[in-house]
C-alpha positions in Angstrom: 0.0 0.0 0.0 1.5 3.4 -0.9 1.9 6.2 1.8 -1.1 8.2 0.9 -2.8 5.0 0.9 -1.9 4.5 4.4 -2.1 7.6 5.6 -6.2 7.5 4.4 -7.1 4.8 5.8 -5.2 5.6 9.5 -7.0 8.8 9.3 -9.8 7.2 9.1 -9.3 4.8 11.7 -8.1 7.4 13.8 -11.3 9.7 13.9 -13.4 6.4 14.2 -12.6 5.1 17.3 -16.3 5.0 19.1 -16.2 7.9 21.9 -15.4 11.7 21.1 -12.9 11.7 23.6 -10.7 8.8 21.8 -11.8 10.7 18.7 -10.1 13.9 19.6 -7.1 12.1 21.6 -6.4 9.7 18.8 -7.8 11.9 15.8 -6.2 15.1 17.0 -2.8 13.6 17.3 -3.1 12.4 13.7 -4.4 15.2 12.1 -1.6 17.5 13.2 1.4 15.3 13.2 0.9 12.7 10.3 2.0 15.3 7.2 5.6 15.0 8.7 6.0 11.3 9.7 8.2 8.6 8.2 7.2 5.3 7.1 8.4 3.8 10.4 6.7 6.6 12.3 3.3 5.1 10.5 4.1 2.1 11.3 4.1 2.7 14.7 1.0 4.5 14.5 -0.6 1.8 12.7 0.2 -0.6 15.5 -1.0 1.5 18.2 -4.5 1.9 16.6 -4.6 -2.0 16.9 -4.9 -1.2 21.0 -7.8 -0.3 23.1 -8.5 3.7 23.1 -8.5 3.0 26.8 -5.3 1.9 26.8 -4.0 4.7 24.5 -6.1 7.5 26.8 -4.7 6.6 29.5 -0.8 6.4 28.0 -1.5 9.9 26.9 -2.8 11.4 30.3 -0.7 9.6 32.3 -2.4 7.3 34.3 -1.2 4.0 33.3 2.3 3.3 32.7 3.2 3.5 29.0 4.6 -0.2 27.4 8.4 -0.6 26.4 7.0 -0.7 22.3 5.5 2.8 22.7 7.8 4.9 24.5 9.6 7.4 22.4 8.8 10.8 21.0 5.4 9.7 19.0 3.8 8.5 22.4 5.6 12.0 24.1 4.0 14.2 21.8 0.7 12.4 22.2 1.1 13.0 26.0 1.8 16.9 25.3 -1.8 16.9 24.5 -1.2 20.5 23.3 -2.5 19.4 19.4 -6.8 18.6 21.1 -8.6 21.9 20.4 -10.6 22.6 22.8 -14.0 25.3 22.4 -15.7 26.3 25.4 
């Protein structure tokens, strides 16, 4: 599959996760940050979206520990949080 294939589809998956709030963690992170990633940096992604958005919430906020495979600057930019807009 080619990169814009990819990148598609994890959009996709990424805005369709079943609860706003995974929708804006997981969608949010995508939308801003996917343009400049590398085929391994997708990769990555694409094996994250394979976990529960519980699992992933909680990595991002910090309340659960974040596993060996994800630690790194993709799962330390999700936790800066700073790319969710927020309207209220």
């Amino acid at each position: 599959m080619d990169r814009e294939a990819r990148l598609k589809r994890l959009k996709f998956r990424a805005w369709h996760r079943g609860t706003k709030e995974a929708d804006l963690l997981i969608g949010g992170f995508f939308d801003t940050h996917a343009v400049t990633w590398s085929d391994a940096e997708i990769a990555w992604y694409e094996v994250l979206l394979e976990e529960q958005d519980v699992d992933i919430m909680a990595w991002a906020i910090g309340t659960a520990p974040v596993p060996e495979r994800y630690r790194g600057a993709m799962m330390n930019q999700m936790r800066a949080l700073d790319y969710i807009r927020h309207e209220g």
